[in-house]
Residue, then its C-alpha position, 0 to 999 in steps of 0.5 A: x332413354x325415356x325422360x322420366x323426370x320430364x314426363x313427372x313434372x309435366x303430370x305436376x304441371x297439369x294436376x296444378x293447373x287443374x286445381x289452380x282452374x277448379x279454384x278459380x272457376x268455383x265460385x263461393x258456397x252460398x249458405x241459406x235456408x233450404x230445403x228437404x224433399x222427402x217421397x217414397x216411389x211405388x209400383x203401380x202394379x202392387x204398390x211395393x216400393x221400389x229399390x234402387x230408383x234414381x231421384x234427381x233435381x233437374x238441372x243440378x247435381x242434388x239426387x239420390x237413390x231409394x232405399x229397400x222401401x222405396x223411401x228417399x230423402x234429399x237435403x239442401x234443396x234450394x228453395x224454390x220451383x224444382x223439377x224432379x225426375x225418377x228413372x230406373x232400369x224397367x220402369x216408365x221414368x217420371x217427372x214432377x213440378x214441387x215446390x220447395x220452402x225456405x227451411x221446409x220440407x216437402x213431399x212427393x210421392x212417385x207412382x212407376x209404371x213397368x215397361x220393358x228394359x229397352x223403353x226405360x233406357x237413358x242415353x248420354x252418348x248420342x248427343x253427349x247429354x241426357x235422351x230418352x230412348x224415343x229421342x235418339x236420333x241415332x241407334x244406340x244400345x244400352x247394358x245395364x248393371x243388372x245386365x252387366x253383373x250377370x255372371x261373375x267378374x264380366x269383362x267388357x267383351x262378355x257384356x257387350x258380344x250380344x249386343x246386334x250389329x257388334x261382332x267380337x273376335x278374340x284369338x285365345x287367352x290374352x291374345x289380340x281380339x277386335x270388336x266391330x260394329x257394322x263391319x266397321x273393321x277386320x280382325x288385326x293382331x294388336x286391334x290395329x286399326x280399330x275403327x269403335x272408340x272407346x271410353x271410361x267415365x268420357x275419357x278415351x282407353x284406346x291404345x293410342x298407338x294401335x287404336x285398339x281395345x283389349x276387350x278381354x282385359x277391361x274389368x266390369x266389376x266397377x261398371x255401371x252401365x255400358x252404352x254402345x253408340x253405332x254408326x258415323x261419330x266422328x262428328x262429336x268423337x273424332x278420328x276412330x269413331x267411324x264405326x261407332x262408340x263404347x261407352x263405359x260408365x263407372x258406378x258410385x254408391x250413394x250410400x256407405x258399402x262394402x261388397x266383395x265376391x269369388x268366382x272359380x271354375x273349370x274348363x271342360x274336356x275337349x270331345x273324344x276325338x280332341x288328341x291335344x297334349x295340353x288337355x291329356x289329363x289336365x283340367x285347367x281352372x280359373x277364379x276371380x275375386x274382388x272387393x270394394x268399398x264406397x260412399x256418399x257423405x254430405x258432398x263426397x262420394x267415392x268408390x274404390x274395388x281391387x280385383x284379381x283374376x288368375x286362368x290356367x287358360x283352355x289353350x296352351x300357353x293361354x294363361x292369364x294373371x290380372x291384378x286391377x284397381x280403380x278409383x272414383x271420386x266425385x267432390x260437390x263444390x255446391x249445387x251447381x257445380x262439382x269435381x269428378x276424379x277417375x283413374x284405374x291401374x290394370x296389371x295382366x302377365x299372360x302367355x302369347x298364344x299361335x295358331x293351332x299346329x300344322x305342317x309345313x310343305x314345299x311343293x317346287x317350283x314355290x308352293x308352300x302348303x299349310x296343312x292344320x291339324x285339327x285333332x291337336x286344336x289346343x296345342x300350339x303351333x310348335x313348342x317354340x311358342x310355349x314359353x312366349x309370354x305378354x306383360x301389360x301395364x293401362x293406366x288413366x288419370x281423368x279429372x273433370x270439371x263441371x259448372x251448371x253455370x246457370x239454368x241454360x248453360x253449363x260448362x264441362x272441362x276435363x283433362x287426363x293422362x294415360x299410361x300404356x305398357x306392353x311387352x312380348x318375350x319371345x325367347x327366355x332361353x340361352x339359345x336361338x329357336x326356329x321353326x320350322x326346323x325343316x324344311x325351313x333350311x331350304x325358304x326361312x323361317x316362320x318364327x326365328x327369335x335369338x335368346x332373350x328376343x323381345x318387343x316393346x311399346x311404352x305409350x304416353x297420352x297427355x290430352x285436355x278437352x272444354x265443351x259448353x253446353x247452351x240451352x239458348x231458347x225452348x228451340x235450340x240446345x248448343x253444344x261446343x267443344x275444343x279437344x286435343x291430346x300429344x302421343x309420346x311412343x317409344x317403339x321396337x314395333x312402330x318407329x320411323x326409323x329402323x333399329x336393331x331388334x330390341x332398341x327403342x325408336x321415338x315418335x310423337x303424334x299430335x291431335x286437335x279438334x274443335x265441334x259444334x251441335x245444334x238440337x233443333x226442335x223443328x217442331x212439336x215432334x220433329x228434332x234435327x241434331x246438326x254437328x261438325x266437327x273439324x280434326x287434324x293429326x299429325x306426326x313428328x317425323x317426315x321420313x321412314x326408314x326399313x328393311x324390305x321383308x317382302x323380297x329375298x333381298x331384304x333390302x333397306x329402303x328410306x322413303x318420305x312420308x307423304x301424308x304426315x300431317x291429315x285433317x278432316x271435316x265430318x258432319x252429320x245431320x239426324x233427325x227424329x220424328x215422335x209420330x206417337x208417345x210409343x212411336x220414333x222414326x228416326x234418320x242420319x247423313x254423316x261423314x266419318x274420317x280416321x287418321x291412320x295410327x303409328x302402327x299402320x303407318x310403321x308397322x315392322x314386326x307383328x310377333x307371328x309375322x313381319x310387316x313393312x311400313x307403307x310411307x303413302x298410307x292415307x286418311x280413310x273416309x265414311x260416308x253414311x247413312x242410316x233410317x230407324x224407328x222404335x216402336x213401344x207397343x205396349x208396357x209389355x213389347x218394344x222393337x227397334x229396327x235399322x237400316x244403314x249404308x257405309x261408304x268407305x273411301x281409302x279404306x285402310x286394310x291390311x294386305x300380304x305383300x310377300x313375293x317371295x315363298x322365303x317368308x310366306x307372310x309379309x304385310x303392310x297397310x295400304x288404302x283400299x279405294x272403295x268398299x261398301x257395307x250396308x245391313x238390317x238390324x233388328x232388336x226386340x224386347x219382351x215382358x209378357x209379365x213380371x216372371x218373364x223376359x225375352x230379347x231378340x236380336x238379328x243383323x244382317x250385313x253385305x261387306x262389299x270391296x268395290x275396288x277389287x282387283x285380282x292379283x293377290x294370291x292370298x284374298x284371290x283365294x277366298x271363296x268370295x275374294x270381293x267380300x271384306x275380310x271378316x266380316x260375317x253375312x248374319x248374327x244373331x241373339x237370344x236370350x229368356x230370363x225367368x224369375x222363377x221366384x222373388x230370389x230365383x233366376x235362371x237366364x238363357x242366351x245364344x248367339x249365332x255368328x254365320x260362317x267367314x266369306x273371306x279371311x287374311x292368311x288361311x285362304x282357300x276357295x272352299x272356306x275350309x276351316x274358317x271362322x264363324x258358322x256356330x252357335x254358342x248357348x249359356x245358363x246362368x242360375x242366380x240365387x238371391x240367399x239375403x238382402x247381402x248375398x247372393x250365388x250363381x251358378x253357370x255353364x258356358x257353352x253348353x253344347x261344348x261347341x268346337x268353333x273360332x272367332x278368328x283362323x286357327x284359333x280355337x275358341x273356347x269349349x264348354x265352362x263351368x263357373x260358381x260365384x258369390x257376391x257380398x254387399x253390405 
């Protein structure tokens, strides 16, 4: 039985202890004489003010946004020399020194340049501070909000699928989807062993007990901009983040607003050839909506949208049903110091889908033969699935704490709580179901679930972080940083110890960490960035206990646990050389560790199949490398291109360990000993004129498992059994943007994912029937009917395209969608 009253007074505790630190650390408001900066920024094209334009006091919290005249005002300016800095999506960003009197107000005027989106981005993530695009050592892809609101209620795998060097796979519906950048990890159910971290407003919404991302179910209505971080960084962000990172940042207004919107569409029909009985006669239709209200009023700004999502789902059983709200608020202490509040509660009731239908066939002495049906691809595999159904409850409260202590130092503290909820019915009914009915007498059952069968794992995270930012001299900008965070799960799914179906098991996690950085202005044009960061993660039990699924016998087992507590150093070196002002060539060593989850280490029931834990699992290492350069070539072409190598050590992967045709599936997680991926990426931006936008974007990838042996009957099927399972050849992107008038614009974009080389469960030598080997193309037509509203309208997949994301599911087919969008 959960200790609720326990878990409340902690959450007392901690929100106390924040306030009592906010009170204490802030210092008293000093009143004087400021003063005002009033200016107006223009297009240098046609002298037009510019909308939107973000005006910032270097160095302080003070800043605005200009109004549709381009026009801004900032007030309480302390009197003196200021740095003030312009920066908006498409346009060259600008600096400026202006003097600021005692009660007076000045003025400067700012004059943009336009240039293309990829020249004009601001990255945080790759150094946790502020960069321009020809800085970054490291490569880093930016989504903006005008990208992000593209088509209505966007979720965060929408935003990012084109992204290069990004692949999603996404099962049907609410089901499991996993996102990899780089090859960094094969598709799981769950998103078990996810190696991208991701984050919200710098708090992370990993699942904590999986690792995984439920990429379909984070709502980008209330987004700002997304930034996608690639390659080894553990260094600033700890076990996870071998592949790369996600960041999301959630949007406040600077001014009082209302915005709503409704979207609703239709999934097409299936082509002719399709006999599912979920689709005879039936159109399923989704809509979504949201509203919201925010403002800025003298030093509070906050923002607050609800959004609801209801599907009929394109599969059966696929469904979904999504209430969300979150919350921002951002306190201004004074100047030089502020109070930042995120939080979010999501809601999602939902069907748990299968695979598409087959038939089963034993061939003597113990071959068993999966036959799909491919005419039937939206039903599911058996109607014992169709009632099975997911509730899902996420939930973070984030404060943070920041102080600009002075012109050189600043100071970040945050701490924050999240809540994760997440349960399967399987069987609603009075009596038990089984499938397949026959021959399942003569090997066991694929899917044997007694009345009112369930799993369920109810997560706590509890975590604090403190990070320090130096600017000792014009050569060295230090950053320090402790974080750590206590995991509380309690498991049908994940426990230590063996229960019976529906009892709950306990464990406990615990991480700490502790991070340094060093940027090093090596010289006028060359920049190092030297961080290390060191980890320890460890678990609450010692030994494991559970039945043997993989034997006839099924036979209980107890074994220690060998690596219950794991550390790591990572460090990394980048460095950044500014041949030109249009010009960076940059490159990278680091080392990347990830501790494995509560859920690779006691894994017992997955839903479609039963898994054993593995008590010797182990941490997984990355060593890696990568060279780039961007290149603007004028305000009109830029192009970014990479190159990178990753070394895996003790690779955590899942394998089948079945041996016995009983249960034809039965896998662990166990250490691969080495595997090697490396690849090209490329991403071209171009904006021959005002009309016209085209982006480009291509990666290549070679998944090598080093350590391949032969003797797993499953990965020995494959038609290259040493290529890492899911890992796709290429991928590409495209996408032409025509602003066909001042209110009118109709954007286009594809994107092309090569054919599967190797897959966990379905495996035979031709590729048959694997996933990847598409190309998926969208229109979008967006009308700006006022300055308050606007109308789009969207078709999605054009060419009703038949492919999957991952085996057996299949994806879905051609959509149609109409939205609106208010905002006052």
């Amino acid at each position: 039985m959960e200790q609720q009253q326990a878990k409340g007074s902690f959450l007392m505790r901690l929100v106390l202890s924040v306030s009592f630190l906010s009170t204490t650390l802030a210092p008293l408001t000093m009143y004087g004489a400021d003063g005002m900066l009033k200016g107006r920024v223009t297009d240098k094209t046609d002298g037009e003010g510019v909308v939107g334009a973000s005006v910032v006091i270097t160095g302080t919290n003070i800043g605005t946004a200009t109004d549709i005249n381009g026009n801004f005002v900032i007030k309480n300016v302390p009197a003196k020399q200021q740095k003030v800095s312009v920066s908006i999506v498409g346009y060259a960003p600008a600096t400026q020194i202006v003097n600021v009197g005692d009660g007076q107000t000045a003025n400067v005027n700012f004059t943009l340049g336009q240039t293309t989106i990829m020249a004009s981005e601001v990255v945080v993530g790759a150094a946790l501070y502020k960069q321009d695009r020809l800085s970054v050592p490291v490569t880093t892809n930016v989504v903006s909000k005008e990208q992000i609101r593209q088509e209505p209620n966007p979720s965060l795998d929408q935003v990012i699928e084109n992204v290069p060097g990004v692949t999603i796979n996404r099962s049907s519906g609410y089901s499991a989807s996993a996102l990899q950048i780089r090859g960094s990890n094969t598709f799981q159910g769950g998103g078990i062993g996810t190696r991208v971290n991701a984050f919200y407003d710098g708090f992370p919404i990993n699942t904590p007990e999986t690792g995984g991302v439920l990429w379909t179910n984070i709502n980008m209505n209330a987004a700002e901009r997304v930034e996608i971080v690639k390659g080894a960084a553990s260094t600033l962000y700890g076990s996870g983040a071998m592949g790369g990172v996600v960041n999301v940042y959630g949007s406040l207004p600077d001014k009082f607003e209302v915005k709503a919107g409704v979207s609703g569409g239709f999934y097409d029909a299936p082509p002719s050839g399709d006999n599912s009985l979920y689709r005879k006669d039936y159109t399923p239709w989704f809509w979504n909506s949201y509203v919201g209200v925010g403002n800025k009023n003298g030093d509070v700004n906050y923002s607050l949208l609800y959004t609801h999502s209801d599907n009929d789902g394109y599969r059966k059983n696929s469904q979904t049903l999504l209430n969300d709200v979150k919350f921002k608020l951002r306190y201004n202490i004074d100047s030089k110091q502020y109070l930042q509040l995120t939080s979010f509660y999501s809601e999602t009731t939902a069907g748990y889908v299968s695979t598409w239908p087959y038939v089963i066939s034993f061939i003597p002495p113990s071959t068993i033969k999966y036959t799909p049906d491919l005419t039937r691809a939206y039903d599911l595999a058996d109607p014992v699935y169709n009632d099975d159904t997911v509730t899902r409850t996420d939930a973070l409260v984030g404060l943070n704490y920041v102080n600009l202590l002075s012109d050189k130092l600043s100071l970040d503290a945050r701490v924050y709580y999240t809540r994760n909820q997440y349960r399967i019915d399987y069987n609603p009914t009075a009596l038990g179901q089984n499938f397949p009915s026959t021959p399942g007498p003569l090997f066991g059952f694929v899917y044997h679930r007694a009345s009112g069968a369930f799993n369920e794992n109810k997560t706590d995270r509890y975590g604090a972080g403190v990070k320090l930012d130096w600017r000792v001299n014009d050569s060295h900008r230090l950053l320090f940083g402790v974080d750590g965070n206590i995991v509380d799960l309690a498991s049908t799914q994940y426990a230590p110890v063996a229960t019976a179906a529906g009892v709950f098991g306990n464990v406990q996690e615990k991480n700490a960490a502790l991070f340094v950085q060093d940027e090093w202005t090596m010289a006028d044009k060359l920049t190092a960035l030297l961080s290390v960061r060191y980890d320890s993660s460890s678990v609450d039990a010692s030994n494991v206990s559970y039945i043997d699924y993989s034997t006839m016998a099924n036979l209980p087992k107890t074994e220690a646990i060998l690596n219950k507590s794991v550390d790591a150093i990572s460090p990394r070196i980048a460095l950044n050389y500014k041949a030109e002002d249009d010009l960076s060539f940059r490159g990278s060593w680091g080392k990347s560790f990830r501790a494995p989850t509560l859920a690779e280490r006691f894994v017992r029931d997955a839903g479609l199949f039963m898994g054993n834990p593995n008590p010797a699992l182990d941490k997984e290492t990355m060593t890696a490398y990568e060279v780039g350069m961007f290149k603007q070539f004028s305000d009109k072409v830029s192009l970014d291109v990479s190159a990178y190598l990753n070394d895996y050590d003790n690779l955590i992967e899942s394998a089948n360990i079945s041996k016995t045709f009983a249960r034809p599936v039965v896998f662990h997680y166990e250490n691969i000993a080495k595997a090697r991926i490396w690849g090209i990426e490329t991403n071209l931006n171009i904006r021959p004129n005002d009309s016209w936008s085209f982006n480009v974007g291509y990666a290549y990838m070679n998944a090598i498992n080093k350590s391949y042996k032969a003797g797993n009957a499953t990965l020995d099927a494959n038609p290259d059994p040493r290529w890492l399972t899911y890992r796709p050849e290429h991928t590409g992107s495209a996408s032409a943007t025509w602003n066909a008038t001042k209110d009118l614009s109709l954007t286009t974009n594809a994107r092309y994912v090569s054919k599967y080389k190797s897959v966990n469960t379905y495996t035979n030598p031709t590729g048959t029937n694997y996933p990847g080997g598409f190309i998926v193309t969208n229109a979008i037509a967006k009308y700006k009917v006022s300055q308050n509203v606007s109308v789009s309208l969207i078709c999605n997949n054009i060419g009703n395209v038949q492919y999957e994301e991952a085996e057996w599911f299949r994806a879905p087919g051609r959509s149609y969608l109409a939205g609106i969008d208010l905002k006052y």
